[in-house]
C-alpha positions as MATLAB code, in Angstrom:
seq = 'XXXXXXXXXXXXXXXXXXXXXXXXXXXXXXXXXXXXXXXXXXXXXXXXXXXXXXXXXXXXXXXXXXXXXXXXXXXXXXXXXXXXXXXXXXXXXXXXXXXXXXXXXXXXXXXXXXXXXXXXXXXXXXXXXXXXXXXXXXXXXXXXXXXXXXXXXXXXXXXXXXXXXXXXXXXXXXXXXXXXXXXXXXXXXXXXXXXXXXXXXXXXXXXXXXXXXXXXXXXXXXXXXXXXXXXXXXXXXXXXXXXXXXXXXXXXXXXX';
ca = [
     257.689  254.945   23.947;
     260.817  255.374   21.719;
     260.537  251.709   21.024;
     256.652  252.225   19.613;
     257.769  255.646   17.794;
     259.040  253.759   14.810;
     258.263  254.670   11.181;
     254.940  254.487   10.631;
     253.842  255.482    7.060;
     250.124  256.177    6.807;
     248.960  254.678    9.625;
     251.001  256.967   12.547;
     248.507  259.123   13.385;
     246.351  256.418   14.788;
     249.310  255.092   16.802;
     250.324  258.528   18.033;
     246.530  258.760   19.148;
     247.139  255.475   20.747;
     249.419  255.772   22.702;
     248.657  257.963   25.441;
     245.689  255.159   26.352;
     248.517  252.435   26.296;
     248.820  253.586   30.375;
     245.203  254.269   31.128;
     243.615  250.143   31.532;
     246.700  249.652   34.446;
     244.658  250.244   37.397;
     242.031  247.082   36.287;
     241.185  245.651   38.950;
     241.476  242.100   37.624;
     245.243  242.342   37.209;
     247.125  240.676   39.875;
     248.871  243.935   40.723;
     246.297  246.675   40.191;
     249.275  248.980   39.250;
     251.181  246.238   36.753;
     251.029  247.988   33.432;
     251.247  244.429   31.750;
     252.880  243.546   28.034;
     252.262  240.478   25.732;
     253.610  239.466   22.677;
     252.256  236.957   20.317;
     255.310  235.700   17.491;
     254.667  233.570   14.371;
     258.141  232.263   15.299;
     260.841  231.390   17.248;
     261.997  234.277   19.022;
     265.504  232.827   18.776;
     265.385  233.560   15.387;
     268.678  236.192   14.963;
     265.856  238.509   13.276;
     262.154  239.702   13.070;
     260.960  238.002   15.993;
     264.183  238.173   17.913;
     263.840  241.850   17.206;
     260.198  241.971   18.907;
     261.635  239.801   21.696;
     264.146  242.453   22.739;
     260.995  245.449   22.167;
     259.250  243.662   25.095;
     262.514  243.143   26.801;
     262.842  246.683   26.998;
     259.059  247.407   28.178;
     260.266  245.645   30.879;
     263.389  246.941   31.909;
     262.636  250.792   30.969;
     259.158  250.821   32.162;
     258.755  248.312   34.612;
     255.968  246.056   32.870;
     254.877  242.884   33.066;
     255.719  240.935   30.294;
     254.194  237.358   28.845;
     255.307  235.758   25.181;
     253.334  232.605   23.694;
     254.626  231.395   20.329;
     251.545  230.911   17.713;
     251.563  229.752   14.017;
     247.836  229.477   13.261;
     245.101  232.116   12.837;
     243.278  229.961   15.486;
     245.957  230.162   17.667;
     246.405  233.940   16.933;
     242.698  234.602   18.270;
     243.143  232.227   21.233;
     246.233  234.441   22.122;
     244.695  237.501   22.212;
     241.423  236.326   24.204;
     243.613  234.654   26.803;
     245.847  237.564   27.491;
     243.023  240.597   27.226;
     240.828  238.331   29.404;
     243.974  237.860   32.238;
     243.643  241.584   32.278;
     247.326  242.701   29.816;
     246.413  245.688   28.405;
     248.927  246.078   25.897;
     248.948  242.517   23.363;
     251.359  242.921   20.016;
     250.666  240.239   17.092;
     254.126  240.708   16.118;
     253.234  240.390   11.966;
     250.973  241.255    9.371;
     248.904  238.124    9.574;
     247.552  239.006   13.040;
     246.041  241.659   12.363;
     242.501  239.962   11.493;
     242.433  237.802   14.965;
     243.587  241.442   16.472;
     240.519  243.618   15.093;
     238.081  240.688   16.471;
     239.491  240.205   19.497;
     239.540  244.119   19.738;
     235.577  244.117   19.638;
     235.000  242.061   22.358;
     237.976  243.686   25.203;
     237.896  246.948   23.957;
     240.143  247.893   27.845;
     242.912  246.069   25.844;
     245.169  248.057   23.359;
     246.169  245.397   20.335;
     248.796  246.355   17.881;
     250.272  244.678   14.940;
     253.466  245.209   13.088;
     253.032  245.890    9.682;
     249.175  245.461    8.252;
     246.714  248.650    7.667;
     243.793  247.408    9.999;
     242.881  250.326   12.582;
     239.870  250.463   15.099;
     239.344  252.342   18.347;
     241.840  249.776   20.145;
     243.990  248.085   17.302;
     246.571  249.932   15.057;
     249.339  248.783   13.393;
     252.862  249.998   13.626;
     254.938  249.907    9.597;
     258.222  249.470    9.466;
     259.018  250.896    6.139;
     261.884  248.182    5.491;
     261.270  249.019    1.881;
     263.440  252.212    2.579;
     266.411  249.691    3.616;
     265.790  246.806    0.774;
     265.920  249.654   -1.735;
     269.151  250.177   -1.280;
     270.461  246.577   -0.561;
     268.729  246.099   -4.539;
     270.917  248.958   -5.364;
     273.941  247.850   -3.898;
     273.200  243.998   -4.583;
     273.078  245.099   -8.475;
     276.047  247.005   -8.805;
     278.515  244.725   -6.936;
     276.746  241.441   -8.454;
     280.106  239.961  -10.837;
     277.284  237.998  -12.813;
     274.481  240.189  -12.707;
     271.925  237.703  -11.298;
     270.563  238.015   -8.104;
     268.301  236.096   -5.253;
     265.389  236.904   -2.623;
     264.228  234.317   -0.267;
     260.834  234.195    0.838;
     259.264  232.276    3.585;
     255.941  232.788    3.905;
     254.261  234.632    0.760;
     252.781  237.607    2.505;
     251.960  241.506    1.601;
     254.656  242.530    3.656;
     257.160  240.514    2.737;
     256.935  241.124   -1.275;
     256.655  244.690   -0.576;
     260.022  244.333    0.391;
     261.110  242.554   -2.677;
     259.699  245.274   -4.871;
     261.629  247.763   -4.358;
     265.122  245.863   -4.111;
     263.949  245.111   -7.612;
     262.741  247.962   -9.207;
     266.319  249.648   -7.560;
     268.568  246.502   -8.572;
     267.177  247.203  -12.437;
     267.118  250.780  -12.721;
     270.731  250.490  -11.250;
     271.872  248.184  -13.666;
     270.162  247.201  -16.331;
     269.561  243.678  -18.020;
     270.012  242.507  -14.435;
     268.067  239.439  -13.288;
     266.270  239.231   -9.870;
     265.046  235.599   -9.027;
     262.440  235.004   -6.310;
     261.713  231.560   -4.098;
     258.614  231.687   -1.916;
     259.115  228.769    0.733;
     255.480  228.780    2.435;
     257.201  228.712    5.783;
     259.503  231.007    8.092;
     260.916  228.024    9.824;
     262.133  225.690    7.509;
     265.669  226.398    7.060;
     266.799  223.382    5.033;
     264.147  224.235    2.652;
     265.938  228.106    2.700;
     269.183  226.267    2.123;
     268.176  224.165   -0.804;
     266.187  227.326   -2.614;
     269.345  229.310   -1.914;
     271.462  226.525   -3.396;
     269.355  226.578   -6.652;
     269.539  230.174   -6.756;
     273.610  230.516   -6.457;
     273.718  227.486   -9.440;
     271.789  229.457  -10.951;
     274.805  232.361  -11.288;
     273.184  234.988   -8.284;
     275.840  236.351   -6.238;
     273.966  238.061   -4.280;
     270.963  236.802   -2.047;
     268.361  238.413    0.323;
     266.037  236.973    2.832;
     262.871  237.547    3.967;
     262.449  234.497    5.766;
     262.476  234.503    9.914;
     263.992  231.680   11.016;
     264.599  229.971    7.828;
     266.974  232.785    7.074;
     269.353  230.352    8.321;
     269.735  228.291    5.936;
     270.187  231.057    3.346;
     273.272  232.108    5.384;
     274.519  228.503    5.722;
     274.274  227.818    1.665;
     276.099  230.704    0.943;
     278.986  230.288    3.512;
     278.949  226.904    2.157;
     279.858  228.349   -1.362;
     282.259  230.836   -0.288;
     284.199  227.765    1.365;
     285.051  227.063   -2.244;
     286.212  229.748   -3.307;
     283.131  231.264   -4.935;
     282.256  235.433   -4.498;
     278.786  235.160   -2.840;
     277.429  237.280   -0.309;
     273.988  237.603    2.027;
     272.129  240.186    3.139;
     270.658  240.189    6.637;
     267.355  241.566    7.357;
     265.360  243.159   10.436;
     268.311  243.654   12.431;
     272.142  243.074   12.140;
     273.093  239.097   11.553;
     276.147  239.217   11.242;
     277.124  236.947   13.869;
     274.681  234.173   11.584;
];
């Protein structure tokens, strides 16, 4: 339960509502254990990723450990495979199924109508119906400050974000690392790439490459997987001697 009661902006109410029926579907009789209270996550990535879907990976890990679930993870990258996902684990009988991004939660609020014994949730989105919500994040609080920081340690004054996919959720974290990076220093210059993918990271390495010729000192990610290579172009600089930093998102990268 502490691992659901993140922020949730607008939309935690619903949750809140939610989650006292997250326990009631366990005694189906169509699960294999009739008292299984069973867990299933769908990522749009690699779960090895060192950040947002790594992060949902270790949420389910702890469903497991702390509250003795069931658990089942299927990688999916297309809003066909998003719907397939949810069918096939409400129809096994899981009655908890996370779309672990804001793109699910479409396939979610169909699927939704047709196993309504099986609680969906997204992370991030706004779409909310008797058994779908959406948990928010509110990384904007965090990437406010990173524009702040980013802006007033920046030696040249120009600095980078890293998309991968061009999604709601992921510019409405660029928006405020902007609007802080300018009102903290102005005439600074915030330059962002859009990829079109989360896994790609020698795409992320070349955009990241453009953007530190281009002067930025700084760069930010909001790219899953690809993230990588954003990490790997700027170690690459500071090999020669060049003041460049990253900043990690979703959870502490560090060790990337």
């Amino acid at each position: 339960l502490r691992w659901l009661a993140a922020p949730l902006g607008p939309f935690g109410l619903e949750l809140f509502v939610l989650l006292p029926l997250l326990f009631l579907p366990a005694c189906r009789g169509n699960s294999p254990d009739a008292n299984a209270f069973r867990v299933a996550l769908l990522t749009p990535g690699s779960i090895a990723d060192g950040g947002w879907n790594a992060g949902a990976w270790a949420g389910l890990e702890a469903i497991r450990d702390q509250l003795g679930a069931e658990i089942r993870h299927v990688e999916t990258r297309t809003p066909a495979e998003f719907e397939e996902g949810f069918r096939d684990f409400a129809s096994r009988g899981f009655d908890l199924v996370f779309g672990h991004g804001f793109e699910y939660q479409e396939a979610a609020a169909r699927a939704g109508a047709e196993f309504p014994e099986t609680v969906f949730v997204t992370t991030s989105g706004n779409t909310v119906r008797a058994n779908v919500a959406p948990m928010v994040f509110e990384l904007e609080q965090a990437t406010y400050l990173l524009g702040f920081a980013a802006a007033r340690m920046s030696a040249t004054g120009v600095l980078g974000l890293v998309g991968g996919r061009d999604l709601p959720s992921i510019r409405s974290t660029f928006v405020p690392f902007r609007a802080r990076a300018e009102a903290g220093r102005p005439g600074v210059r915030v330059r962002e790439v859009f990829l079109g993918t989360s896994d790609d990271w020698a795409a992320a390495r070349e955009a990241a490459q453009a953007l530190l010729e281009e002067g930025a000192d700084f760069l930010m990610h909001q790219a899953n997987d690809a993230g990588r290579g954003v990490f790997l172009a700027v170690a690459e600089r500071a090999r020669l001697g060049k003041r460049v930093f990253a900043f990690g998102t979703n959870r502490n990268q560090n060790e990337m």
